[in-house]
N, C-alpha and C positions, 0 to 999 in steps of 0.2 A: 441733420448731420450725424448725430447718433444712432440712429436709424440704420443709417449708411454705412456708419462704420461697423455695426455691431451686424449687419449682413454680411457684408464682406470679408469678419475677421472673429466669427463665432468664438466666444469663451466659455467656457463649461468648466462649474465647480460641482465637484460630490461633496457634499458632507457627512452622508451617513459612515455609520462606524465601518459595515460590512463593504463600503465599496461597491452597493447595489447598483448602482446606475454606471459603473466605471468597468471596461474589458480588464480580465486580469492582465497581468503583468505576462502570464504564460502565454494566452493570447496575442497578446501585442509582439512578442518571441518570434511564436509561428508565421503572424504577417509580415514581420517584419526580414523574415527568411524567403517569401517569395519570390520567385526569381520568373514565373510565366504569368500572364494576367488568366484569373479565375472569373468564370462567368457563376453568380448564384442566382437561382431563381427559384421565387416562393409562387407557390401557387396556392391562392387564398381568393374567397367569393369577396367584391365589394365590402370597404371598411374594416373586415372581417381579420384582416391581418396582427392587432392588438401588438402584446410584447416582442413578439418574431420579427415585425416589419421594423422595428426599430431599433432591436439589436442586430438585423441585418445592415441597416445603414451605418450602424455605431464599426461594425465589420470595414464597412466600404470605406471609411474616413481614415480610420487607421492604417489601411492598406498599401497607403503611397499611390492610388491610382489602377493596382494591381488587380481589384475583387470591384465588379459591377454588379451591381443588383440590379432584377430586374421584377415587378409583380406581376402575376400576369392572374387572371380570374379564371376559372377554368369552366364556368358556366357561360360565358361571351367566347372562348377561346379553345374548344373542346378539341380539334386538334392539334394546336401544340401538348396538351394537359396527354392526348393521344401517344403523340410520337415521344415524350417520356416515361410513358407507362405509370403515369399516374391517376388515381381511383380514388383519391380522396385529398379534400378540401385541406389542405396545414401543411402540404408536403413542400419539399424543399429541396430543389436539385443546385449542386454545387459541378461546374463541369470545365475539364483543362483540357486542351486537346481532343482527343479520343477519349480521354478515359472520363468515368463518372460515379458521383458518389450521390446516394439517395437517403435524406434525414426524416423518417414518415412521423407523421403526429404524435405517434406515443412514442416515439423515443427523446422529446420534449419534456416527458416529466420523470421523474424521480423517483425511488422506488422508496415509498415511508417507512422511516421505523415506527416502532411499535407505537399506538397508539397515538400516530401523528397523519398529517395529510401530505399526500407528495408534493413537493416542490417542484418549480422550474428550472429545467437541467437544459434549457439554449444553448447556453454558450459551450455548455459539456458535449453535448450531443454536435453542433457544429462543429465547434474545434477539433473531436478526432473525426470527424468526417472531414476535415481539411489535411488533417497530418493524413490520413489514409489514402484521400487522395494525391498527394504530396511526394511520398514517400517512394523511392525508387524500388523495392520490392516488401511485397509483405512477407514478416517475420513468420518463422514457425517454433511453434512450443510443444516440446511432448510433455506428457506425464508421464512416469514411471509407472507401471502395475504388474500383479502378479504376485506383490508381499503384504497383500492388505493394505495399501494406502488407499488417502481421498481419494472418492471419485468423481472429475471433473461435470458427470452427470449427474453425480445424488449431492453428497454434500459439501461439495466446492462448484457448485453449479453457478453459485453468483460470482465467485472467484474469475470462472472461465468465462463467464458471460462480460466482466470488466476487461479481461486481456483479450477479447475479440473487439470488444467496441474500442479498444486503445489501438488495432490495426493489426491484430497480432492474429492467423491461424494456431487454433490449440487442436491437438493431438494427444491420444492415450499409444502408451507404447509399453508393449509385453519381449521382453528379450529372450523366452524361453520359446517365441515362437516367430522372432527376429532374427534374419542374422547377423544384425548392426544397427545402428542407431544410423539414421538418413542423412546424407553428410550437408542436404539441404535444412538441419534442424540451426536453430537457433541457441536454443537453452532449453535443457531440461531440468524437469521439477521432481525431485525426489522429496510426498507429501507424506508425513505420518506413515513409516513402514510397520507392519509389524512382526515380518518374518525375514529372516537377512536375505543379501543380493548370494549369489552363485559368485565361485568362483571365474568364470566366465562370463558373467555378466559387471564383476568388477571392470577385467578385462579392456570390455568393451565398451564402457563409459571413461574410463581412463584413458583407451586408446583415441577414443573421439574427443574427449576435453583437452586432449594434449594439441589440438588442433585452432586451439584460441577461443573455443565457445565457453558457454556459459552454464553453469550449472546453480541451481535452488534447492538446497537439502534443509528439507522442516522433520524435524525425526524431535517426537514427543518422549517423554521420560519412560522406560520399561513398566509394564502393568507386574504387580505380581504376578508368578509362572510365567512371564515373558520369555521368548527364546531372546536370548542373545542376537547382538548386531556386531559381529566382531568383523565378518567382511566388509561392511560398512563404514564401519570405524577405522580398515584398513584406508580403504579409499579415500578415505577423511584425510588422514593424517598426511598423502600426497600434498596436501594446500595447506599441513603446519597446524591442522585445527584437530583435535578431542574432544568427544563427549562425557562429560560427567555424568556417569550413575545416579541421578539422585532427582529431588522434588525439591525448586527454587521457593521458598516462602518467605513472601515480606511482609512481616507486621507493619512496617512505615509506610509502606506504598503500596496500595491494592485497591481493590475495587470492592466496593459496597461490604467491606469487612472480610471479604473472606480473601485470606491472610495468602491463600495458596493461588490465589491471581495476582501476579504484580501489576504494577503500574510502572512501566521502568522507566528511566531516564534517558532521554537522547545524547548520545555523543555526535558532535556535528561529523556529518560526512553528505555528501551528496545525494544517498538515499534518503537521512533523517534531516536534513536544512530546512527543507520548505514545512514541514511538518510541527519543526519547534517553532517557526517563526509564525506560523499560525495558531500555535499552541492548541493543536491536535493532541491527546495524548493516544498511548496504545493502551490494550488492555490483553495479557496474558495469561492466561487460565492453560495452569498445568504446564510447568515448561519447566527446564533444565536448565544449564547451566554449558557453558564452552570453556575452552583454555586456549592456549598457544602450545604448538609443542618446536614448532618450528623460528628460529628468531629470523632467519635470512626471508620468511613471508611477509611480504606486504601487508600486513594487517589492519583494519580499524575497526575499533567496537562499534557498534551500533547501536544495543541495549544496553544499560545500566543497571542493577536494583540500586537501592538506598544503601545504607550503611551497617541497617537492621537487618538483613533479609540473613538469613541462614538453612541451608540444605539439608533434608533429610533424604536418608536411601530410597530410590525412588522402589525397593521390593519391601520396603517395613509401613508402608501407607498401606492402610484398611480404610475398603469404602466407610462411610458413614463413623468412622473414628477420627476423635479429635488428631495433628497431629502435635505435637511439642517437643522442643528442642530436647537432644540431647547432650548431655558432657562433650563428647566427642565432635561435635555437629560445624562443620566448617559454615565460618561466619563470613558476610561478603564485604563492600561490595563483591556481585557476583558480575558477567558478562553472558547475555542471553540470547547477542545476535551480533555476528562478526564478518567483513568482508572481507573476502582477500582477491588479493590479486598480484600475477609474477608476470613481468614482462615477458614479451617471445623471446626476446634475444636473450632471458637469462637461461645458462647450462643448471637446470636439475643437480640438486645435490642429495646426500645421505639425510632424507628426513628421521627428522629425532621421535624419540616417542615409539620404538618399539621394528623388531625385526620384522625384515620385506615389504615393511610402510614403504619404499620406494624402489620397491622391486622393478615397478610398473617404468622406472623413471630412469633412466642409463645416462652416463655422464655424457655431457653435449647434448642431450637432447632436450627442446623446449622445455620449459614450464606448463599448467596448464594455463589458461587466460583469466579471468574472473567468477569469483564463486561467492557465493552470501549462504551465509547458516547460522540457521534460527534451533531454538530449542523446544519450539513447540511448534504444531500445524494447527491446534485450535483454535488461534486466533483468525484464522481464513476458513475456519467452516461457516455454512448457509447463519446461523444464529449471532456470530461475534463478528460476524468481517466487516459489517456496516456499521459497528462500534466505532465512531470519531476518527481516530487516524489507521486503521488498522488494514485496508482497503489501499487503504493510497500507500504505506509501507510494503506490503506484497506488490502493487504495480511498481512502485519507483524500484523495486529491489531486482522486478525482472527487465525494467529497461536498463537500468545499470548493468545487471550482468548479459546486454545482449549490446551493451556499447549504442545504445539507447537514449543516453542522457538527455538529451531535449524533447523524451518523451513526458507525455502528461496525464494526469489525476486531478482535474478541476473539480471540486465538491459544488452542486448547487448550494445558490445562496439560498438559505431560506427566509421567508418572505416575513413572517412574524415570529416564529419562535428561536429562542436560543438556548443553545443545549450547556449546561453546568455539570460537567464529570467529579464529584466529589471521591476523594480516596476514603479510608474508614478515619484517618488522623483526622481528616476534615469534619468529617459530620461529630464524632467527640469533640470536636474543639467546640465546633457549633453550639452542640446540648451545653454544655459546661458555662460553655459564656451568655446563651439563650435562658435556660432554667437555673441557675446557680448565680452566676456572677451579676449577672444584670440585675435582678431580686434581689439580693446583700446590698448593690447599691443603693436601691430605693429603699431598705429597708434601713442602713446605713445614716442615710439623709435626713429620713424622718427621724430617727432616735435624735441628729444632732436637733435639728429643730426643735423637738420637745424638753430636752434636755436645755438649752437657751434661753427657752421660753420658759421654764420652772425655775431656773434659775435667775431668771431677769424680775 
């Protein structure tokens, strides 16, 4: 009779910490949004199917009936394996309708950090292959170029290769040799300038964002002899936000000691929620600082420093010199990453913070739509972007500004190791209480004992 009941009315507990055996909650989301039934099919040789075959069924269950698995061998079965254009044994066709989405073997694993092995990215690699398929058009992203930013080919390569596999067309766009930004774009990413925009070219990002899209400005601190970004800053202050001049430095929160990477704090908002609650942190090397200039903006911080963190002129930093506070040195907390956003329906007002900052903007006329700005782009180059939450920050930041929100950044679990982000406070605390404190106690203990013991 147990038997019977437990066929018919399967219960399934996870225990593990990670949730290994359990779809995320993100997942369960997207299935639970299907509205046509999904056909998937794994093509895998006899037995062959291992972790896949099972988080395909863990798929099917959840689905409400929606998503049918099917296995098929492609060595007994070579023309079906045929008429999907498939050539190799792991592959995995998900198909609705007419349209179709193809998951090939290596896009199953994970790309390792340093000195680690890649993990199993299934449920990553599945799941935007379902939103992709899913989704009633895919999105399009430009990049800015032309003033020395990223490039989404050298070193934001993984950056653009996350927001392809998330459903998204990424594009490079030059407006000296544009005569507009494609009114089919999504959001554009303004990464690491180092030369300012044209007058003209403000223009014409201004005139296209006033249109509800979505804009990502990562503009890193000025280098000594840096040209000035004042057209930029112009553009800025449209959405109520300024750049601070300077070089954010947290003694209290940073990364492996060095003081001029923070580690900031999360403000809850929709971009940073999933992030704190899995306590991802970020890691910021070399960033600035934002303000408000505007109060009628919709604002919310993103980034935090500690309490400690204080700014230096980002033109008085020398490479390979220390740097240390001055008299003068504004103390924070600082804010390093802020979204904003102004309804359509609200009329554009006189933004504050300096003359023709709202030239662009005539009274009655929209607002732009959603924008996020960060004080650094080096957190998203090829080297930092696979740093803990720093990856999934840049994706949530552009589905948010493309009105995206139930898009996704699922990190593989990994299978054995777990990663310990210590700040510099931390590893100090660590020595002190390891080689110091711990030793006085034993050495403490003993003295009583001997001392007891001489006296007794």
């Amino acid at each position: 009779m147990a038997n019977v009941l437990v066929a018919r009315h399967p219960v399934r507990w996870d225990f593990t910490q990670t949730r290994a055996f359990s779809l995320s909650e993100a997942t369960r989301e997207v299935l639970a949004h299907l509205e046509q039934p999904v056909q998937a099919i794994g093509f895998y040789e006899y037995g062959q199917s291992g972790p896949m075959g099972d988080l395909l069924q863990e798929y099917a269950a959840a689905s409400r009936g929606l998503m049918q698995v099917t296995v098929v061998d492609p060595v007994t079965q070579p023309a079906l394996a045929q008429h999907y254009q498939v050539v190799q044994s792991g592959t995995v066709i998900l198909e609705q309708g007419t349209r179709r989405e193809k998951v090939d073997p290596w896009d199953l694993a994970s790309e390792p950090e340093p000195a680690d092995q890649p993990g199993f990215a299934g449920e990553q690699a599945l799941t935007r292959a379902l939103v992709r398929l899913t989704q009633e058009r895919q999105r399009l992203v430009y990049f800015l170029q032309g003033h020395g930013e990223r490039d989404p080919q050298g070193d934001f390569a993984q950056a653009r290769r996350a927001l392809e596999a998330e459903g998204y067309l990424v594009r490079s766009l030059n407006l000296a040799t544009e005569p507009q930004i494609p009114d089919t774009a999504d959001a554009v990413i303004v990464a690491g300038p180092h030369r300012d925009l044209a007058e003209r070219e403000v223009r014409l990002v201004s005139d296209w964002a006033h249109t509800g899209k979505g804009l990502i400005f990562l503009v890193d601190p000025l280098p000594a002899g840096g040209t000035s970004l004042a057209n930029l800053g112009q553009l800025m202050r449209q959405w109520g936000v300024a750049l601070d001049d300077n070089l954010v430095v947290d003694p209290g929160r940073n990364y492996l000691f060095d003081a001029a990477t923070p580690v900031p704090e999360y403000a809850r908002h929709a971009i940073t929620g999933k992030l704190e609650d899995d306590n991802l942190v970020m890691v910021m090397p070399g960033t600035r600082s934002l303000h408000l200039t505007d109060t009628a903006a919709a604002a919310s911080p993103l980034l935090v420093t500690s309490g400690q963190a204080w700014a230096a002129p980002a033109t008085a930093v020398q490479p390979g010199k220390a740097i240390r506070p001055q008299p003068a040195s504004s103390r924070g907390p600082f804010t390093l990453a802020m979204a904003v956003e102004f309804p359509d329906s609200q009329p554009a007002s006189a933004t504050a913070g300096g003359a023709g900052a709202a030239a662009d903007s005539g009274p009655g006329e929209p607002r732009p739509g959603k924008a996020v700005f960060v004080g650094s782009s080096a957190f998203a180059v090829n080297d930092t972007v696979r740093i803990q939450g720093n990856l999934d920050f840049l994706l949530n930041a552009v589905n948010w500004a493309t009105s995206r929100e139930d898009g996704l950044s699922i990190r593989p679990r990994p299978a054995l190791r777990r990663d310990l982000t210590l700040t510099g406070r931390d590893i100090t605390l660590i020595f002190w209480v390891s080689v110091a404190l711990l030793p006085l106690l034993v050495l403490a203990a003993g003295g009583m004992v001997w001392w007891r013991c001489r006296a007794g």
